[in-house]
C-alpha positions as CSV (number, residue, x, y, z in Angstrom):
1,X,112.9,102.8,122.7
2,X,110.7,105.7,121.7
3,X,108.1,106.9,123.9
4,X,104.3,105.7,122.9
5,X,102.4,108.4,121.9
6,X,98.7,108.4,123.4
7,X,96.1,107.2,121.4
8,X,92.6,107.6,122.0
9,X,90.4,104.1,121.2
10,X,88.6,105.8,118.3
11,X,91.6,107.4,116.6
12,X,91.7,107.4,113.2
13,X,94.7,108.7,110.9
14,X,93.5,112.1,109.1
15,X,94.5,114.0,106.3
16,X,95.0,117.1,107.7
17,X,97.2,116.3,110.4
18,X,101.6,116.0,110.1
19,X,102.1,113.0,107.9
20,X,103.3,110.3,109.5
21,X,103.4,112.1,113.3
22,X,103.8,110.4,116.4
23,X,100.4,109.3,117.0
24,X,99.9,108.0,113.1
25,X,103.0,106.0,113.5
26,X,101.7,104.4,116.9
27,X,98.2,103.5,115.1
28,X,99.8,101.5,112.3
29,X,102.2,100.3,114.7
30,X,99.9,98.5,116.6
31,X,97.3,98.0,113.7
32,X,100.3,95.8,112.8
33,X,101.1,93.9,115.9
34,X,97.7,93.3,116.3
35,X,97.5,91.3,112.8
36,X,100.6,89.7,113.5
37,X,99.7,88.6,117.0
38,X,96.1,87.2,115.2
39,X,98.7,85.7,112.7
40,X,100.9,83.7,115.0
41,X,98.2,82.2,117.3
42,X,96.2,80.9,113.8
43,X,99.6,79.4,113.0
44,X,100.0,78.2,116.4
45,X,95.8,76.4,116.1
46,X,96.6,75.3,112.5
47,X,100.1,73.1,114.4
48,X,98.7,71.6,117.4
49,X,95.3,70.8,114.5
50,X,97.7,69.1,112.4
51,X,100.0,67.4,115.7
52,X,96.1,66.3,116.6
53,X,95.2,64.3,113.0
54,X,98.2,62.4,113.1
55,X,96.5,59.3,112.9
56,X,96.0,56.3,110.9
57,X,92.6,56.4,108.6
58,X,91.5,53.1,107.1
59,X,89.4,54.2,104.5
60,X,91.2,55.4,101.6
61,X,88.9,58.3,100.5
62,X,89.2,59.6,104.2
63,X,92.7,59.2,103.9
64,X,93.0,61.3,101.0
65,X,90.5,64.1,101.8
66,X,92.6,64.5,105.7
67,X,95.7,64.9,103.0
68,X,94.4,67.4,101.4
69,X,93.1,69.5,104.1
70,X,96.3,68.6,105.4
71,X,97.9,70.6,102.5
72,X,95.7,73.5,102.2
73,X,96.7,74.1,105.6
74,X,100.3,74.3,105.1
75,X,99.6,76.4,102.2
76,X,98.1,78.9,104.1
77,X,100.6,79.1,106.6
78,X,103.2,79.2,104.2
79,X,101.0,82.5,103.2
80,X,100.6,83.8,106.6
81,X,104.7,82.9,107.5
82,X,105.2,85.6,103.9
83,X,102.9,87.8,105.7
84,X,104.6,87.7,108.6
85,X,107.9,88.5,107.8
86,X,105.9,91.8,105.2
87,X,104.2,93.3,109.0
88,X,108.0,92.5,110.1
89,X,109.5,94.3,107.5
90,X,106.7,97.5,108.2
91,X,107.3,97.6,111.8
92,X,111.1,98.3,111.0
93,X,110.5,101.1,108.8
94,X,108.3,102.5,111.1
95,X,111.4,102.1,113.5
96,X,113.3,103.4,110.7
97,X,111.2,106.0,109.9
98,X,110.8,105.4,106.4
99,X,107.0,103.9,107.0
100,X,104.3,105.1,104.7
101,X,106.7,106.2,102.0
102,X,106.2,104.9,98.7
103,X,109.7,102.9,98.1
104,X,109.6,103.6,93.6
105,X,108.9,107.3,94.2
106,X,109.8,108.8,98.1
107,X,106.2,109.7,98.3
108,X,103.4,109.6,101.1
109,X,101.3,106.4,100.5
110,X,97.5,107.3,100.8
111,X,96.4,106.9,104.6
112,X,93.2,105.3,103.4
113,X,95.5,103.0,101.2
114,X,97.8,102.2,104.4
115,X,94.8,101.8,106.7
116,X,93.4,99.1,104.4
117,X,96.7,97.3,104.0
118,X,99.3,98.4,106.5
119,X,102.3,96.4,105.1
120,X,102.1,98.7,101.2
121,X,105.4,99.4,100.2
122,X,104.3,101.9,96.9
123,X,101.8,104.2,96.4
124,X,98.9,103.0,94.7
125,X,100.0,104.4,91.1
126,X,103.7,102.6,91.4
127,X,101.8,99.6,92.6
128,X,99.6,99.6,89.3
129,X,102.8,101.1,87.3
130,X,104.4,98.1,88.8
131,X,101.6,95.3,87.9
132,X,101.2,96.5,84.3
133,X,104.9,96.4,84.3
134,X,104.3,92.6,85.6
135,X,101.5,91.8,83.2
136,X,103.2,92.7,79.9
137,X,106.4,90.9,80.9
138,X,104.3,87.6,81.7
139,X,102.3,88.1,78.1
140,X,105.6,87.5,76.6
């Protein structure tokens, strides 16, 4: 296990500091955990909320509108079990040391572009390289 590097409360990642040094790598570290801690104890409200309106509704339009709340909810954890499993994968390459690396190209990602979504994979031009790529192949 590595040693923590010390961060100061109002740290922020700058440009003109060693890309990806200790203390950057300990920000989005626990910029991550935090979001994945927040994560799992939504997920764990949404079950014991769902465990709690397992009950029998008379009315039919009640019925219905608990099922569809009901389903929403399992959507979004669906979503939140896929996010999950991205801060997962982003905490290993920060293990790995292959965190903030654009995956396409072997390039730095922006710090601005990981500090607004820590779990980016590609640099913001693969990732619109990428979507155009996407777009013309569903216009097919």
């Amino acid at each position: 296990m590595k040693q923590e590097a010390f961060l100061p409360d109002d740290y922020r990642p700058a440009e003109d500091e060693p890309f990806m040094n200790d203390r950057q790598l300990e920000y989005f570290r626990r910029k991550l955990n935090t979001w994945k801690n927040d994560l799992m104890a939504e997920t764990r409200d949404t079950l014991e909320g769902l465990q709690d309106s397992t009950r029998n509704i008379p009315d039919v339009a009640d019925r219905a509108s608990e099922e569809t709340d009901r389903a929403l909810e399992l959507r979004t954890r669906d979503r939140q079990r896929k996010l999950v499993a991205k801060i997962n994968a982003a905490l290993r390459r920060i293990d790995e040391g292959e965190y903030g690396y654009c995956e396409v190209t072997g390039e730095p990602i922006s710090l601005k572009r990981l500090d607004a979504r820590p779990i980016a994979t590609m640099s913001l031009e693969a990732q619109e390289r990428h979507e155009r790529r996407e777009k013309v192949h569903r216009d097919d």
